[in-house]
Every structure is written in structure tokens, then in C-alpha cells.
N, C-alpha and C positions, 0 to 999 in steps of 0.2 A: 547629541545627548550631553545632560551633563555629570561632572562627576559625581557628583552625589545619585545621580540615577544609576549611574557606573555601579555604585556599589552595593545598591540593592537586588540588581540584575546579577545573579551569579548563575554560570552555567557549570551545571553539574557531568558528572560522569556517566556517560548511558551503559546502562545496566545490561545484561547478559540477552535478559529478554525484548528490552529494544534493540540491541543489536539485530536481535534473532526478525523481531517484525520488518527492518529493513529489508534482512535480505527474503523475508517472505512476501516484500512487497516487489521484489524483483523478478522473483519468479511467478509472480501472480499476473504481475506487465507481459512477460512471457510467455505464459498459458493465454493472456489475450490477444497477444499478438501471433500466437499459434493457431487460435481457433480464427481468427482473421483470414486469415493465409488458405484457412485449410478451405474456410466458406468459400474465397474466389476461386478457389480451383473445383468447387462443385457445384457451384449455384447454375452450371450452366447445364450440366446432367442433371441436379435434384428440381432446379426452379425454388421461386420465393413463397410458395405456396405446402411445400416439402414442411414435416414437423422437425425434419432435420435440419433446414435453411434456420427455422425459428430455434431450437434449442441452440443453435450454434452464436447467431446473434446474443439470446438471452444469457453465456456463458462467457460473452467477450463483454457483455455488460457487467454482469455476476463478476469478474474477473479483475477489471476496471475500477471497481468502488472498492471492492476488498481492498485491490492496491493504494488508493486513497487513502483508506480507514489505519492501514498498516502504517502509512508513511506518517500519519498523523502523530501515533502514538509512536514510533520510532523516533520521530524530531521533537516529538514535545520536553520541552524542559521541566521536570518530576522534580521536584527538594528532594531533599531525604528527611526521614520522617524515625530518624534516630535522635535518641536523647545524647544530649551532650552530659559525660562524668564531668561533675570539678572535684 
């Protein structure tokens, strides 16, 4: 890059609430990789045919995007949208 692109690229400070989506995207990875765990230990008593096998895949899905969408708005770089006093 160069520096004059250096200096229009400024990285700002993450606010309270990206903070917060981070770490909601961690435990969102977590709930999916719980409902993972929990499916191969019963898929072999419920079967793939169970609406319990199906709600369980469709919440490690559900689980999986949220964590996406979280981490999105966590990393994105926001301006600030305060006026500057002279």
C-alpha cells in the first residue's frame, strides 16, 4: 500500500458493542459445536429420520451464520460519526 492510502485507512477503536458481538460470536461457535457433539452421540439411538437429528443439524446451522454475521460486524471498521468542535 501506499502512504497516502496509509492515511485515509484509519483504524478506529471497537466500541463496547463490537466488542460484545465478538465475544457473542464465540459462544455462538460453541453452541454449534455443542449441538455437533451432542448429534454424534445420538444420531445412532435417534436416526437421521428423528425431528430431533433435523432440529439439531438446523441449530448448528442457525449457530454457524449468527457466528459469521457477529464476527462481521465485530471486525468491521465503523468511523465515528461525531462532529469535530473547532
Amino acid at each position: 500500500m501506499n502512504s497516502s492510502q496509509d492515511t485515509l485507512i484509519k483504524k478506529t477503536k471497537k466500541s463496547k458493542l463490537q466488542k460484545t458481538a465478538l465475544y457473542l460470536a464465540v459462544v455462538s461457535i460453541i453452541g454449534a459445536i455443542a449441538s455437533v457433539i451432542y448429534l454424534t452421540l445420538k444420531i445412532d439411538t435417534l436416526g437421521w429420520e428423528n425431528p430431533v437429528s433435523a432440529s439439531l443439524l438446523a441449530s448448528t446451522f442457525f449457530f454457524l451464520f449468527v457466528a459469521l454475521v457477529f464476527v462481521v460486524i465485530g471486525t468491521a471498521n465503523v468511523p465515528s460519526f461525531k462532529f469535530e468542535q473547532d
